[in-house]
PyMOL Python script that loads the backbone (N, CA, C, O; Angstrom):
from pymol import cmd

cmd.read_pdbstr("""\
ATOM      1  N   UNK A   1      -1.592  -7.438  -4.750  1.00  0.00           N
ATOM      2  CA  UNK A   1      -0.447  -7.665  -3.895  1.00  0.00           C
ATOM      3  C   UNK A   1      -0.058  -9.136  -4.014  1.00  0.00           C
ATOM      4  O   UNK A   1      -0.841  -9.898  -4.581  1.00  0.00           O
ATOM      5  N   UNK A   2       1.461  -9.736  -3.363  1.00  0.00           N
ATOM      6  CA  UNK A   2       1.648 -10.627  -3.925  1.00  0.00           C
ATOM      7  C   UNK A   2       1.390 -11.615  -2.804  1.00  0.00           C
ATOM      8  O   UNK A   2       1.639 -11.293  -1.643  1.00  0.00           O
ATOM      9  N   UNK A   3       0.677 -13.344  -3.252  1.00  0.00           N
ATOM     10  CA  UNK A   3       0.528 -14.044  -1.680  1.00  0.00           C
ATOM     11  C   UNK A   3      -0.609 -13.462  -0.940  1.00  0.00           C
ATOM     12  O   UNK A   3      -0.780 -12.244  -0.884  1.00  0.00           O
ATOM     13  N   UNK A   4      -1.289 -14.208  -0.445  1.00  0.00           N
ATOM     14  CA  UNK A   4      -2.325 -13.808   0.363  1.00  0.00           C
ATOM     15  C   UNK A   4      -2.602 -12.638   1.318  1.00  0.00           C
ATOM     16  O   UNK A   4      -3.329 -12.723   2.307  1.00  0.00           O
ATOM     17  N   UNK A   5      -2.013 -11.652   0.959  1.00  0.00           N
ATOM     18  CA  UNK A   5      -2.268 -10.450   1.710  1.00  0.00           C
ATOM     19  C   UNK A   5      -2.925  -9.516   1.111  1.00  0.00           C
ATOM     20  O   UNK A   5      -3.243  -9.468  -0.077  1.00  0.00           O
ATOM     21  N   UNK A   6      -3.133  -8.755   1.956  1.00  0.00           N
ATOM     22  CA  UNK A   6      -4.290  -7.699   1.697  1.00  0.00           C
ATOM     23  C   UNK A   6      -3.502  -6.206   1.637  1.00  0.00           C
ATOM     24  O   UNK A   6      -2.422  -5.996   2.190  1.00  0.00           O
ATOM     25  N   UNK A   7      -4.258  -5.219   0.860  1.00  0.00           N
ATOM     26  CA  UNK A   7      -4.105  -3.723   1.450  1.00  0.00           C
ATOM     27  C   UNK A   7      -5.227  -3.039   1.402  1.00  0.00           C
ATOM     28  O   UNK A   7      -6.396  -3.359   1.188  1.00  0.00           O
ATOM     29  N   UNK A   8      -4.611  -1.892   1.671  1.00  0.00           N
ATOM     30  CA  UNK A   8      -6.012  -0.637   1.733  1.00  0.00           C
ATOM     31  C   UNK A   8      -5.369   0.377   0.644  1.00  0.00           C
ATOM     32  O   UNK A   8      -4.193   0.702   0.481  1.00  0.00           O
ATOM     33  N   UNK A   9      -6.563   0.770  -0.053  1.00  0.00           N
ATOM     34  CA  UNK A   9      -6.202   2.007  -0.700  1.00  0.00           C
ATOM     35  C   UNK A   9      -4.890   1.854  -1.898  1.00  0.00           C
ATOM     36  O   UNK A   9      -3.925   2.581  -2.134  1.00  0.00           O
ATOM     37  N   UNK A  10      -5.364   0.552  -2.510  1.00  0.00           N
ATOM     38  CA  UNK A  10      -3.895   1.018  -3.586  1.00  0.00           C
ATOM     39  C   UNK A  10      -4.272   1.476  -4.918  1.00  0.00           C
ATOM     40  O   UNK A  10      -5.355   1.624  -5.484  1.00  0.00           O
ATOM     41  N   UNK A  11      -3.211   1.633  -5.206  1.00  0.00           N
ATOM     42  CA  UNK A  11      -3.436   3.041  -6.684  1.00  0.00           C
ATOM     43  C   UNK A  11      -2.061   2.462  -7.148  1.00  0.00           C
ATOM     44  O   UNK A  11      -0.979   2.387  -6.565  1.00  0.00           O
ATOM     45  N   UNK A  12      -2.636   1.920  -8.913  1.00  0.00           N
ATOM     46  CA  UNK A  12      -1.629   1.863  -9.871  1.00  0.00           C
ATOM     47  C   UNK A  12      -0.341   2.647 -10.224  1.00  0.00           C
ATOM     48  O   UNK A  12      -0.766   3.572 -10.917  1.00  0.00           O
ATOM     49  N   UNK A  13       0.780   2.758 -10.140  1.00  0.00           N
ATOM     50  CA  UNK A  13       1.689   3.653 -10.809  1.00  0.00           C
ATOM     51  C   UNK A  13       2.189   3.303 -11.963  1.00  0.00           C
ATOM     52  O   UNK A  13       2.292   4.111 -12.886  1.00  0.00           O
ATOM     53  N   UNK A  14       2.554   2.078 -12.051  1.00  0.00           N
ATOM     54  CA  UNK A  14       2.567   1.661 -13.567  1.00  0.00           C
ATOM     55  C   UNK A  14       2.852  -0.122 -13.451  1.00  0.00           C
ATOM     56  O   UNK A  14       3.277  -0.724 -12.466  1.00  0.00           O
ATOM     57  N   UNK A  15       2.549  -0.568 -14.500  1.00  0.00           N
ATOM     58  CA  UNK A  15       2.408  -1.943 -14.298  1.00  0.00           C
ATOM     59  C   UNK A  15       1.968  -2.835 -13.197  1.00  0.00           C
ATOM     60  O   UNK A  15       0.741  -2.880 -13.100  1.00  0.00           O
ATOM     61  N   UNK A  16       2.775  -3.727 -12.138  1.00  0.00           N
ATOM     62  CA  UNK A  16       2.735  -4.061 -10.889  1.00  0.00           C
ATOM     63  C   UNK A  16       3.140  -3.236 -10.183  1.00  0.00           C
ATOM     64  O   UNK A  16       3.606  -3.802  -9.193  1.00  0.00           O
ATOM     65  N   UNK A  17       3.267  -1.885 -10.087  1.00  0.00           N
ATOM     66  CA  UNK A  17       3.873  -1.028  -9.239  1.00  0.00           C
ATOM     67  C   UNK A  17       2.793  -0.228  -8.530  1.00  0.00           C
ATOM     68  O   UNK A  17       2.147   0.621  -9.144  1.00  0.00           O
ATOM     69  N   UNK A  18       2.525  -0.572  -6.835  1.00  0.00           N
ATOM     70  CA  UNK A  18       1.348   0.137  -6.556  1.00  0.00           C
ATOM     71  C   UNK A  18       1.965   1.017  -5.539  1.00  0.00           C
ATOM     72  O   UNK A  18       3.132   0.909  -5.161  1.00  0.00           O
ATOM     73  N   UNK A  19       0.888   2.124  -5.011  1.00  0.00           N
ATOM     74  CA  UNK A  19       0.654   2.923  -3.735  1.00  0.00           C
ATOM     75  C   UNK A  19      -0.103   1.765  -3.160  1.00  0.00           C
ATOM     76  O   UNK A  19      -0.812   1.040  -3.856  1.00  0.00           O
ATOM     77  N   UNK A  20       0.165   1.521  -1.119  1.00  0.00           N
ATOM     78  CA  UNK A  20      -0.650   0.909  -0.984  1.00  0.00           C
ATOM     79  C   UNK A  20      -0.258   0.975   0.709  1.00  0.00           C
ATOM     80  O   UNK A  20       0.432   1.694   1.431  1.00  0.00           O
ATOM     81  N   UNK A  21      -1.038  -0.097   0.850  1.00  0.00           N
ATOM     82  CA  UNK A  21      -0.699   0.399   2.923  1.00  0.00           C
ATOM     83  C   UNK A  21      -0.045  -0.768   3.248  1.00  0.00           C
ATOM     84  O   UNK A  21       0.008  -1.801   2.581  1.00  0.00           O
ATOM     85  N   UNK A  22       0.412  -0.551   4.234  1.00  0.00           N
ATOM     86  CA  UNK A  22       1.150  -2.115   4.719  1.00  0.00           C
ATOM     87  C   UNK A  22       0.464  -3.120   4.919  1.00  0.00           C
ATOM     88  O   UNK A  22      -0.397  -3.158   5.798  1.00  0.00           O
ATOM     89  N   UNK A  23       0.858  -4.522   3.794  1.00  0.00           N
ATOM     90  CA  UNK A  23       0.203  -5.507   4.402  1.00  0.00           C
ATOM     91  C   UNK A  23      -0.672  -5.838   5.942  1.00  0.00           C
ATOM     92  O   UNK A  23      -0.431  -5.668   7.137  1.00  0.00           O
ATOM     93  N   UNK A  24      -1.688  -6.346   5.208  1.00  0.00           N
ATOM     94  CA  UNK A  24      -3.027  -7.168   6.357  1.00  0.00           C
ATOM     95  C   UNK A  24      -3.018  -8.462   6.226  1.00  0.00           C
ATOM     96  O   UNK A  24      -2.828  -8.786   5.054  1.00  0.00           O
ATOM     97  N   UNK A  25      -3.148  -9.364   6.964  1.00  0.00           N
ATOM     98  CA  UNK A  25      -3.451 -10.870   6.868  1.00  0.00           C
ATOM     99  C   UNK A  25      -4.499 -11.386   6.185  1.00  0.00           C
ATOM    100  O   UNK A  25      -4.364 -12.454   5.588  1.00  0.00           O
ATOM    101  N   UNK A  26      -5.616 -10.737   6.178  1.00  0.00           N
ATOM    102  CA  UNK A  26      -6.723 -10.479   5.762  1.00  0.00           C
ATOM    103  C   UNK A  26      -7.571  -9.548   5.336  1.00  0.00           C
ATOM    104  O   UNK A  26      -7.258  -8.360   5.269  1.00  0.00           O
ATOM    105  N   UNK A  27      -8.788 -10.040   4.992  1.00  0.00           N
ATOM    106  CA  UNK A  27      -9.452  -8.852   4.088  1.00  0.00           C
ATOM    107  C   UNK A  27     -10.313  -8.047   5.763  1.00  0.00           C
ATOM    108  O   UNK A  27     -11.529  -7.860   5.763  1.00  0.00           O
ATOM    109  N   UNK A  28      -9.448  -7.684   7.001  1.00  0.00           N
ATOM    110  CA  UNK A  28     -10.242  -7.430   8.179  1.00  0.00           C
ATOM    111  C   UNK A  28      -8.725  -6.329   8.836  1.00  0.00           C
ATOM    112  O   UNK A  28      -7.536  -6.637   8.918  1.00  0.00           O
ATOM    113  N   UNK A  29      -9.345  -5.191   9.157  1.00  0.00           N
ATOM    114  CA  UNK A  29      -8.190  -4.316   9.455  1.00  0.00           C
ATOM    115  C   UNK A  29      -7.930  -4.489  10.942  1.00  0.00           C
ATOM    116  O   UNK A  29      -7.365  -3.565  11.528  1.00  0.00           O
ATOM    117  N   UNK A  30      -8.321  -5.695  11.682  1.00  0.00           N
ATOM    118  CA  UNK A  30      -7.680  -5.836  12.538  1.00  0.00           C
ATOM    119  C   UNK A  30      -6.751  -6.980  12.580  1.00  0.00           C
ATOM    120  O   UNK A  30      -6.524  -7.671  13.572  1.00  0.00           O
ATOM    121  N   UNK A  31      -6.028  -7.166  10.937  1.00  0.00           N
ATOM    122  CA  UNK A  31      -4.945  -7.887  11.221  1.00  0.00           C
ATOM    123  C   UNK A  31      -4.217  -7.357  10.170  1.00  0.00           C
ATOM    124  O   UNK A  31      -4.256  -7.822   9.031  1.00  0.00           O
ATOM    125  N   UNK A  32      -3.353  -6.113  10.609  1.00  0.00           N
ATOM    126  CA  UNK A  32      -2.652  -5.703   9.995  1.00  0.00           C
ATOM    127  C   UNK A  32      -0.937  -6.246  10.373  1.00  0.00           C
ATOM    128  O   UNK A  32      -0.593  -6.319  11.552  1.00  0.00           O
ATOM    129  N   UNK A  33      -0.345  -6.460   9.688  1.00  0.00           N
ATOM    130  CA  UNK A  33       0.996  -7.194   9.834  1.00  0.00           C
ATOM    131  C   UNK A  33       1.920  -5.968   9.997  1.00  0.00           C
ATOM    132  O   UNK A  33       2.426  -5.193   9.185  1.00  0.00           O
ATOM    133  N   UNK A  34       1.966  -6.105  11.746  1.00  0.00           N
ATOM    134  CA  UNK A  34       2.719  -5.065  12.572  1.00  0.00           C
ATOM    135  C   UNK A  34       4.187  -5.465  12.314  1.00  0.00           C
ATOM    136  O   UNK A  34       4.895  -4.467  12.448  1.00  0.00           O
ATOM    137  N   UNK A  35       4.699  -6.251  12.085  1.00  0.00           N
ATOM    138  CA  UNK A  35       6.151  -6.440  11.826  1.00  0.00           C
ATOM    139  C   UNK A  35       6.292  -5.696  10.396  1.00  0.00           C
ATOM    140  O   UNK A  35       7.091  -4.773  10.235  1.00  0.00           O
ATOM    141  N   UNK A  36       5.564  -6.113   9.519  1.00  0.00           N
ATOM    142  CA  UNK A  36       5.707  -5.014   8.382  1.00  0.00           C
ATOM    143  C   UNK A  36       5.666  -3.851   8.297  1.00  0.00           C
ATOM    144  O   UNK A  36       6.515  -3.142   7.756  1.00  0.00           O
ATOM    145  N   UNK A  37       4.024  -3.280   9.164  1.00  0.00           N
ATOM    146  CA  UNK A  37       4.205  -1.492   9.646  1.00  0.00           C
ATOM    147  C   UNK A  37       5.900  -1.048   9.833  1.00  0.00           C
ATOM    148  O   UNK A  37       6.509  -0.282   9.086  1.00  0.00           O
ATOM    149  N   UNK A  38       6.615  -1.961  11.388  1.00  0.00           N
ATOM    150  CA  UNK A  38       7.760  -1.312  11.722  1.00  0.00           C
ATOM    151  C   UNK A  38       8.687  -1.538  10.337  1.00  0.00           C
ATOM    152  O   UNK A  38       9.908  -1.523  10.494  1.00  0.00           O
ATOM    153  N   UNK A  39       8.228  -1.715   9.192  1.00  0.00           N
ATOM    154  CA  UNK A  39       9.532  -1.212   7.791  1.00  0.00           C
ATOM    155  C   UNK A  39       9.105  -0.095   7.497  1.00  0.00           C
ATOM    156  O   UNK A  39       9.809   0.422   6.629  1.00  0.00           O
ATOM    157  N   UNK A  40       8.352   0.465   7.788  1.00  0.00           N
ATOM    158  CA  UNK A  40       8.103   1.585   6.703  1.00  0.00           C
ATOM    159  C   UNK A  40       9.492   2.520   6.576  1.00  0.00           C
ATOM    160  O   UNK A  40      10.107   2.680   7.630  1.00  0.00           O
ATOM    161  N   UNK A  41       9.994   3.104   5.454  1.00  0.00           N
ATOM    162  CA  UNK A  41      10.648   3.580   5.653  1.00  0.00           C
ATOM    163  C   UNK A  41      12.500   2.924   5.049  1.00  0.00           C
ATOM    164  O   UNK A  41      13.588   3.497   5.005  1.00  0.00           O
ATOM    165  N   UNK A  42      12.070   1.553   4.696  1.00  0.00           N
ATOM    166  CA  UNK A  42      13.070   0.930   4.490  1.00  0.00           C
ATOM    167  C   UNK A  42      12.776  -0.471   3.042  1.00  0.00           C
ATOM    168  O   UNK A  42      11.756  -1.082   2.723  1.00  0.00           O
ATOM    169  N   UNK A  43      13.567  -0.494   2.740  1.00  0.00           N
ATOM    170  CA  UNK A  43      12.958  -1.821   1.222  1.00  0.00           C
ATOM    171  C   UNK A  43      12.481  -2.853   1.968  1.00  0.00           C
ATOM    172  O   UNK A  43      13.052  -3.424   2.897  1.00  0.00           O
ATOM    173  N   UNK A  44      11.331  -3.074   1.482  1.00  0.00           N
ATOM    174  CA  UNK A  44      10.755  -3.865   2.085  1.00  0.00           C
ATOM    175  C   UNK A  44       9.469  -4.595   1.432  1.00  0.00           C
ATOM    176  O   UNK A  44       8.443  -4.984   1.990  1.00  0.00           O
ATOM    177  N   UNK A  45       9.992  -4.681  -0.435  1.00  0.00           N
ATOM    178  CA  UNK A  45       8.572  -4.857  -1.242  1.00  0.00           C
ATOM    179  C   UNK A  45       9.371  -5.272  -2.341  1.00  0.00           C
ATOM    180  O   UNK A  45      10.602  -5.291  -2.328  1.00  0.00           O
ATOM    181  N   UNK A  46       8.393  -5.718  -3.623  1.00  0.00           N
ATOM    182  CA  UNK A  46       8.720  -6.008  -4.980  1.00  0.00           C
ATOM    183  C   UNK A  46       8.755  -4.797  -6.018  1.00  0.00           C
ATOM    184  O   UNK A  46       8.961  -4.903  -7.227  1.00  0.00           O
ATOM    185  N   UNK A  47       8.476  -3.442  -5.190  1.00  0.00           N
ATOM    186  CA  UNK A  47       8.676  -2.461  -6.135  1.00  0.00           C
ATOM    187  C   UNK A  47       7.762  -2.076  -5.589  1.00  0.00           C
ATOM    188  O   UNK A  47       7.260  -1.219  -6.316  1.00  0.00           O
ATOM    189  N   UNK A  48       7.183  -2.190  -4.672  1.00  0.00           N
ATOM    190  CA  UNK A  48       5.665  -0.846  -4.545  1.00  0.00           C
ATOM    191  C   UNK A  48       5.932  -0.236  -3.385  1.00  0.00           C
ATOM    192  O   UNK A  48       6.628  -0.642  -2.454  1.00  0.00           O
ATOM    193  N   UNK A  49       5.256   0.897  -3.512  1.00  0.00           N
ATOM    194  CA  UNK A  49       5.524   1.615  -2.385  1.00  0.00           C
ATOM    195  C   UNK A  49       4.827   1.587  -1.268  1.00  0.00           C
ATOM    196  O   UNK A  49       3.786   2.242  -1.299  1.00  0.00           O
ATOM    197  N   UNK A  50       5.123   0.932  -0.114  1.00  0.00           N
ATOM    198  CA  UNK A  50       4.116   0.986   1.107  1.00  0.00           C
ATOM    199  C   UNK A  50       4.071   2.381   2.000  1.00  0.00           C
ATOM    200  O   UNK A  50       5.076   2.971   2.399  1.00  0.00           O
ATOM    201  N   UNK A  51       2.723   2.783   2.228  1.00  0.00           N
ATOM    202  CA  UNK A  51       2.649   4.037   3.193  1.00  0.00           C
ATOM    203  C   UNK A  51       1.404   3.569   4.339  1.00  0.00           C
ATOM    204  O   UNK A  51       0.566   2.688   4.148  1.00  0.00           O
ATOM    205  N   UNK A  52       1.540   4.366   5.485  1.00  0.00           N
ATOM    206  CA  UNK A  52       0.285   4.268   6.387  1.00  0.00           C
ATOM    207  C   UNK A  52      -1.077   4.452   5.575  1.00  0.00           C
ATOM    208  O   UNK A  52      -1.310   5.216   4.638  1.00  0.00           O
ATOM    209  N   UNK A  53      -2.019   3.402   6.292  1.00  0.00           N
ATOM    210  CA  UNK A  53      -2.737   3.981   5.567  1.00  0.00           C
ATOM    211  C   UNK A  53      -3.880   5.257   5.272  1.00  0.00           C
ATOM    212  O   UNK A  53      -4.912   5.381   4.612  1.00  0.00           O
ATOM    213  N   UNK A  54      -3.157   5.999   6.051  1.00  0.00           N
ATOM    214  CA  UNK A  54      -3.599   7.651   5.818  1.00  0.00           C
ATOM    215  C   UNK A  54      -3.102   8.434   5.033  1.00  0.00           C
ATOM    216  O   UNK A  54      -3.473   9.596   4.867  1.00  0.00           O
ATOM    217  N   UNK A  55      -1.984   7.739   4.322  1.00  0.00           N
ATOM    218  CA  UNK A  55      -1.096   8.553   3.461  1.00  0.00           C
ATOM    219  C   UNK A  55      -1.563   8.071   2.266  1.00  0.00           C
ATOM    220  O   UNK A  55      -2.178   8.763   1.455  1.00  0.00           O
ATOM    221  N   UNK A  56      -1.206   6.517   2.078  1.00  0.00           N
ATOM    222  CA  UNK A  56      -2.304   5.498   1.087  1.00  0.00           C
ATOM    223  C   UNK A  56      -3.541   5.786   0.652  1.00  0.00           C
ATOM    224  O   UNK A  56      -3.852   5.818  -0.539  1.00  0.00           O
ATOM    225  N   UNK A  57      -4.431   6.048   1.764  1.00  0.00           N
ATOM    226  CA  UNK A  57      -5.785   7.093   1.303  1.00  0.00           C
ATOM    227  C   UNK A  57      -5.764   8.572   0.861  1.00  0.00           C
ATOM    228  O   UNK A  57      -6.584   8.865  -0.009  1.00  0.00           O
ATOM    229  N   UNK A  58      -5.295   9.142   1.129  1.00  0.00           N
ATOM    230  CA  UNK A  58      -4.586  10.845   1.016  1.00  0.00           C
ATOM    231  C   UNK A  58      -4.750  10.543  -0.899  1.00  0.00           C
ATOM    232  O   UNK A  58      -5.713  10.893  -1.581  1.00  0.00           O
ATOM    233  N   UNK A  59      -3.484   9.802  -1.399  1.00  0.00           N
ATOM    234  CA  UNK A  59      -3.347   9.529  -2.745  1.00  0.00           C
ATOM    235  C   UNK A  59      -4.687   8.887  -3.084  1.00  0.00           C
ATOM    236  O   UNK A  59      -5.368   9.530  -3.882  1.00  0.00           O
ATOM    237  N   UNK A  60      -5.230   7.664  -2.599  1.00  0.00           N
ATOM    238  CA  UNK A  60      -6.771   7.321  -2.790  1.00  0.00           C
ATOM    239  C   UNK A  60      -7.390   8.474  -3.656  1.00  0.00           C
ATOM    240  O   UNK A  60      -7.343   8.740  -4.857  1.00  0.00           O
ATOM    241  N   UNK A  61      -8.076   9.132  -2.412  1.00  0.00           N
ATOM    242  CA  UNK A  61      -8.673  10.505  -2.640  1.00  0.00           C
ATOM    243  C   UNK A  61      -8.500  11.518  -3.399  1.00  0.00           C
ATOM    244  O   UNK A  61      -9.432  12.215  -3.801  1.00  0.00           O
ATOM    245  N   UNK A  62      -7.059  11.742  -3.728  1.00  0.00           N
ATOM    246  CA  UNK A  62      -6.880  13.471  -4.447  1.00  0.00           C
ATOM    247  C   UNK A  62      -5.866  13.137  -5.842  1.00  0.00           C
ATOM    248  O   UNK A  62      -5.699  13.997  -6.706  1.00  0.00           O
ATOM    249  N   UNK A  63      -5.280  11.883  -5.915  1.00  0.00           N
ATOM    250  CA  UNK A  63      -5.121  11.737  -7.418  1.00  0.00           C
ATOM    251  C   UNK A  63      -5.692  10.973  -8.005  1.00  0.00           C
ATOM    252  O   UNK A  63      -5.866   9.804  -7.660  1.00  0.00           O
ATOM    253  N   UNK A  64      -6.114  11.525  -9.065  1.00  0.00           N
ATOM    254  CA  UNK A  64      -7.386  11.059 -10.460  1.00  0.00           C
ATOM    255  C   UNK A  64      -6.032  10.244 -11.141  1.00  0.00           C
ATOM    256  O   UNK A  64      -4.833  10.515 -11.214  1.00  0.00           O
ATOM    257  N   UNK A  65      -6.954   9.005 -11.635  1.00  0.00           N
ATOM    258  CA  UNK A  65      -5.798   8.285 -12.864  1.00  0.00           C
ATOM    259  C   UNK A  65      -5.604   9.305 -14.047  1.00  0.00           C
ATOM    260  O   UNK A  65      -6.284  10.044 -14.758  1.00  0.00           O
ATOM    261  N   UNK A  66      -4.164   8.896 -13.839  1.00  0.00           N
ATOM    262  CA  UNK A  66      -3.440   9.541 -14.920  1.00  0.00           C
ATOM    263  C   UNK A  66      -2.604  10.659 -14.659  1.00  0.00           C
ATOM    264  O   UNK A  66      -1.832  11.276 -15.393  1.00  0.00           O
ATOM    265  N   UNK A  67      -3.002  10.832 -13.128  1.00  0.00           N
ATOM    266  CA  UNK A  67      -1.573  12.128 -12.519  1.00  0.00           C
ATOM    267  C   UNK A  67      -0.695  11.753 -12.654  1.00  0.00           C
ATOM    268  O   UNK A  67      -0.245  10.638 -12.387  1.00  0.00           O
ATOM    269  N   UNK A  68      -0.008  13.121 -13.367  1.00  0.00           N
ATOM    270  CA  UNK A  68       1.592  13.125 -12.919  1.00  0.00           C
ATOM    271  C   UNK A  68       2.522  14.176 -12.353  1.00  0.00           C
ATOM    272  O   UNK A  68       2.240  15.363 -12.521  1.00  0.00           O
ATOM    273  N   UNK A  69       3.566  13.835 -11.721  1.00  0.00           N
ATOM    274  CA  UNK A  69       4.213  14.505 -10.896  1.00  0.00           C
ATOM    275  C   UNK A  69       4.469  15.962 -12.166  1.00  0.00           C
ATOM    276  O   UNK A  69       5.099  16.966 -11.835  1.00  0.00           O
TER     277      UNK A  69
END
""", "prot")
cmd.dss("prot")
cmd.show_as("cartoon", "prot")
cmd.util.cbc("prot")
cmd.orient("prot")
């Protein structure tokens, strides 16, 4: 990710393009950057896709590198 932030659960899509959860301040999930949570849903990145991170883990978990749609 770009700048000192953190995520959970990201997964390559191609190049710099990740799955990933909304920025954290740190490597500690009790500083997740709540002004960022309220984008979800809207551009709000350099190309990656931000999701909760239950959705972020969901993909974690059940796609193997190299899925494709």
């Amino acid at each position: 990710m770009c700048g000192n932030v953190y995520g959970q659960y990201a997964c390559r899509i191609t190049g710099s393009i990740l799955f990933h959860s909304v920025p954290y301040e740190k490597q500690d999930k009790s500083t997740l950057e709540w002004w960022e949570y309220d984008k979800l849903g809207e551009t709000a990145s350099l190309g990656c896709i931000r999701l909760t991170v239950e959705d972020a883990k969901w993909i974690y978990d059940n796609c193997a590198k190299g899925t494709r749609s």
